[in-house]
N, C-alpha and C positions, 0 to 999 in steps of 0.2 A: 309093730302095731298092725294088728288088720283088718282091714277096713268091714263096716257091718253094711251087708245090702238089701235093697229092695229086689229082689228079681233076678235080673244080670246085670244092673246098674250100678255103676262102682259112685261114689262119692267125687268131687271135684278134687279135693286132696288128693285121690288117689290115680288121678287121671281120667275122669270121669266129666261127664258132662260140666263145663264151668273152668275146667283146668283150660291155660292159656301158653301154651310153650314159650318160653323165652327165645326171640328170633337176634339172628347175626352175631355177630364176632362181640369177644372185649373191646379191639381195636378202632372196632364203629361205632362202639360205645360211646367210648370216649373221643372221640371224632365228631360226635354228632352233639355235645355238652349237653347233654337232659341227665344221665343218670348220673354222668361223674363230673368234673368239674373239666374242661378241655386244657389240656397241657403239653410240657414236652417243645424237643426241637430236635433235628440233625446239623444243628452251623451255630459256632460258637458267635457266627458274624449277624444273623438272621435280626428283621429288628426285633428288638427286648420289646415285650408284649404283660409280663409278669413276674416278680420278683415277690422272694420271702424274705423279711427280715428282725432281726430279734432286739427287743427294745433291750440297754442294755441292763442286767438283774443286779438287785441290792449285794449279792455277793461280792461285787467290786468295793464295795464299803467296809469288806471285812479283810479284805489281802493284807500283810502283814510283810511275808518276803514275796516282791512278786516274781520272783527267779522261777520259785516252785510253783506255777503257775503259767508256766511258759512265756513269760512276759518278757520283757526286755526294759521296763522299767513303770513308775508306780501311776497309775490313769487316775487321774481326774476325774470321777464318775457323770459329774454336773455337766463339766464339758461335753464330756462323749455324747448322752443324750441330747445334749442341744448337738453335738455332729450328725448325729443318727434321725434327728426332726429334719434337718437342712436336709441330708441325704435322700429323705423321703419324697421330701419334697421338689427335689431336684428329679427326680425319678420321674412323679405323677406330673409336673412341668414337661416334662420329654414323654408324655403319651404310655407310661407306663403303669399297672398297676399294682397298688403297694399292698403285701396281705404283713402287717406286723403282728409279731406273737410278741408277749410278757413271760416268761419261762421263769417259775422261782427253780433257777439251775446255776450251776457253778458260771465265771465269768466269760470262758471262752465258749460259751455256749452262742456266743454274738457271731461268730466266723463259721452262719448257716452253709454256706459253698461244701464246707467237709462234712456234713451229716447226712445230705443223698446227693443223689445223682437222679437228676428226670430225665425217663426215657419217653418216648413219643406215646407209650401205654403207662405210664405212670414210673411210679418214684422206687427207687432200689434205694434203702434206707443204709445208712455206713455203721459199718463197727468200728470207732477209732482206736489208734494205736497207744496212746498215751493213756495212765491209769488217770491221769489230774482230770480226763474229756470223757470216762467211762462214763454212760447212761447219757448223756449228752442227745444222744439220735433221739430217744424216744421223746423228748420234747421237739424235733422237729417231725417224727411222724406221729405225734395229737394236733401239732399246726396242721401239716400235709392234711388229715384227717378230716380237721375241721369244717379245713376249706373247701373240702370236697373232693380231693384227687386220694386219687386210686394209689394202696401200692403194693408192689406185686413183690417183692423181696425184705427181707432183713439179711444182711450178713452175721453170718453166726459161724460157731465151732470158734475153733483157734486161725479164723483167717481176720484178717484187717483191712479195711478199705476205707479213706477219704474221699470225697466227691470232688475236692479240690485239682485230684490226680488223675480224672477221664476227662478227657477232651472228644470232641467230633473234629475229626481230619478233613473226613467229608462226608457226603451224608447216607455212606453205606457202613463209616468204618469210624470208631472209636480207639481212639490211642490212651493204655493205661501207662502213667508212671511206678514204678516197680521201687521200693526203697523202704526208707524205716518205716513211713505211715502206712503205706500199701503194699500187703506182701502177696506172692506166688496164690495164697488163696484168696486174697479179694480181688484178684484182677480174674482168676478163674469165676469167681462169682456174676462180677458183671458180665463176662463172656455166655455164663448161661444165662441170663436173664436176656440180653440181645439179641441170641443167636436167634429163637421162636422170630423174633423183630426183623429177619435178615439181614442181621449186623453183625459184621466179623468183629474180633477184638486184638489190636496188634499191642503189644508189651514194649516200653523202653524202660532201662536203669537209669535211675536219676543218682547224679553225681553227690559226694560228700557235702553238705553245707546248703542241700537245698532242700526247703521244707517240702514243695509239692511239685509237680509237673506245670501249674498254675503257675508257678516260681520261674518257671522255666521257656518258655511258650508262650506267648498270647498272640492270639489268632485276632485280627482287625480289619481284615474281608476276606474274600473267596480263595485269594491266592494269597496272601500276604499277612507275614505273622512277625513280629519283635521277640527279641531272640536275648536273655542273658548269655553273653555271649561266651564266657567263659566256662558256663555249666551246658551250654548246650554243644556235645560229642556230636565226633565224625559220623556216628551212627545215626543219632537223631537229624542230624543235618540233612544227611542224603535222604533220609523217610524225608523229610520235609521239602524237600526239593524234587525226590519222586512223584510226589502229589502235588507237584505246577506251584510251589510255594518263594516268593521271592522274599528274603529275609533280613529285618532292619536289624542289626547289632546292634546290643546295647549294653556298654563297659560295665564291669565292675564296680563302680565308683559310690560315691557318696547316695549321689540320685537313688541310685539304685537299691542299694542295699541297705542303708538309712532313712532315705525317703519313699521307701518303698515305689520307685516312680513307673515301674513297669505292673504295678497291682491294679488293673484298669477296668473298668465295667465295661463292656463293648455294647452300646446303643443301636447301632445298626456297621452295615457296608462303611467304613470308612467315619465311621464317627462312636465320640467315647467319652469318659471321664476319666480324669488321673486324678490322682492326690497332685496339688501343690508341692512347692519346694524341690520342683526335679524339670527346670528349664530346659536343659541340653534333651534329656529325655522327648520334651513336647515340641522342640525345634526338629530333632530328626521325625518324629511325626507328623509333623506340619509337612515337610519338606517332602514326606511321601501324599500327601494330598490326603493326610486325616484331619478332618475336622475334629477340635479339643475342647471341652472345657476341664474347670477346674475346682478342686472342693478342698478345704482346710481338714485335713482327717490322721492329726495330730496324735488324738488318744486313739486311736485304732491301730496308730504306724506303736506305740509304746505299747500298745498288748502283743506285739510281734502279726501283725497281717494289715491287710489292706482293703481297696474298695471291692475287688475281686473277691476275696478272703468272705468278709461278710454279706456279700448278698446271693442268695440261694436261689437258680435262678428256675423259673418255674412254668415258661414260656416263649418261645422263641416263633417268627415267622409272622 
C-alpha cells in the first residue's frame, strides 16, 4: 500500500508526522508491567508471587477406565474441586496470587506445571508427549493470554516438551530432564528460547519409572534440594553438587511413590507445601530447617501427580 501525499509529507502511518517509535526491549517491557502482565523467575526457591491453576473439567465425569487416562485410579470429581478450592486458598493465605482457568478439556488438563515453562520474558508453551494430553497447551496459552503474559514460543514439529521437566539450577542456567515426555527436540527448544535470555540449557536422562525431572529434584532454597534417591544417577548428583547443592534423600517407599510426598509447591527459601500422608518425608525436612505445611490432595495423588504437578507457576522473586 502507498501512502498518498500532500507535498513531501508522508501520513503518520507511514512515518510521518504523528508516528511514535516503539522505545526499549521486550525484556523492559515486561519488567516494567504496563503492556504485558509482569512474570517469570530464575530460582525454583524464590518467594511464589503467582501461580496458574485449572479448575478441575466435567471430563472427569465421563472416565470410564482410568488406566487410559494416565491415572492410577478412579477421582472423585466433587472431592477434587473442593481440593482445588482449599488449594487456592491456601496459596492466596501465603501471599500468592491465584489466576484459575475452567478449560472444557480432557482431565489431565489440571497438571498446569507440564503445559509451559515461564521464562523471565514470558511463557514457552509445551507439546506433550502423550496422545490422551494432545491440545492440552492451548488451553493454558488462552489462560496465559488472558491474563496478560506474553508468550514467545510453542513447541512444534515432531519434538516434545513438558514444563514439569526444566528446572533453574541457578539463575543463569536451566537443567532439562531428557526421557519419554521431553525428547532431544524440546529441550533444544527451550535452549533456544533462553539462550537470547543469557541462559545456557544443560540436559540430564531421567531414569525408567520417572515421570518428569520434577519426579526427581526438588529444589527447597539456594543450595539444597530433596533428592528420589534412587532415580537420581551418579551424573545428576555430581551436576547437583557442582552447583554448591547439599542433598536430602528421600527412599523409594510408600511416602513417596504413593503419596506422592516429595510433589511439593516451594513458597519461598526453606518453606513449602506437601501433600499429607508422607511423615518421614516432612521429618527429614523439618530436620533440614524447612518450614512445612500440609494439604489433603488425595484425588490429584489418584490422577497420578501432585501439588508440584498441578500448579503452573507464573511468578517467582
Amino acid at each position: 500500500m502507498s501512502p498518498k501525499t500532500t507535498g513531501s509529507e508522508l501520513p503518520s502511518t507511514f512515518g510521518g508526522p504523528g508516528w511514535s517509535q516503539r522505545a526499549g526491549s521486550h525484556a523492559e517491557e515486561v519488567a516494567a508491567g504496563q503492556l504485558w502482565t509482569t512474570c517469570g523467575y530464575r530460582s525454583e526457591t524464590a518467594p511464589l508471587r503467582a501461580v496458574l491453576l485449572a479448575w478441575p473439567p466435567d471430563s472427569f465425569a465421563e472416565i470410564t477406565r482410568y488406566e487410559e487416562q494416565l491415572m492410577v485410579g478412579p477421582v472423585d470429581l466433587a472431592a477434587m474441586r473442593a481440593q482445588t478450592e482449599t488449594i487456592a486458598e491456601t496459596c492466596r493465605r501465603n501471599g500468592v496470587e491465584v489466576h484459575l482457568t475452567r478449560p472444557a478439556a480432557s482431565p489431565n488438563v489440571v497438571f498446569m506445571r507440564d503445559l509451559f515453562f515461564m521464562t523471565p520474558e514470558g511463557a514457552l508453551i509445551a507439546r506433550t508427549a502423550s496422545q490422551q494430553r494432545a491440545g492440552e497447551e492451548r488451553h493454558a496459552a488462552a489462560a496465559l493470554a488472558q491474563a496478560g503474559y506474553p508468550i514467545l514460543r510453542t513447541v512444534a514439529g515432531t519434538a516434545t516438551f513438558e514444563g514439569a521437566d526444566a528446572l533453574w539450577i541457578d539463575e543463569t542456567t536451566v537443567l532439562v530432564g531428557t526421557g519419554f515426555r521431553t525428547n532431544a527436540g524440546g529441550a533444544q527448544a527451550v535452549r533456544e528460547v533462553l539462550a537470547p535470555q543469557g541462559v545456557r540449557v544443560l540436559t540430564t536422562p531421567l531414569r525408567p519409572g520417572v515421570q518428569h525431572l520434577l519426579g526427581t529434584v526438588m529444589f527447597v532454597d539456594e543450595r539444597l534440594a530433596a533428592v528420589h534417591a534412587a532415580a537420581c544417577g551418579p551424573e545428576l548428583r555430581a551436576l547437583l553438587r557442582e552447583h554448591g547443592h547439599e542433598l536430602i534423600e528421600v527412599p523409594a517407599d510408600d511416602e513417596l511413590l504413593v503419596a506422592r510426598g516429595m510433589n511439593m509447591l516451594v513458597l519461598g527459601p526453606r518453606r513449602l507445601i506437601m501433600p499429607s500422608r508422607a511423615p518421614a518425608i516432612r521429618r527429614r525436612l523439618e530436620a533440614a530447617g524447612v518450614e512445612v505445611q500440609e494439604l489433603e490432595i488425595g484425588e490429584y495423588v489418584r490422577a497420578a501427580g501432585g501439588l508440584a504437578c498441578l500448579t503452573g507457576i507464573l511468578r517467582r522473586g
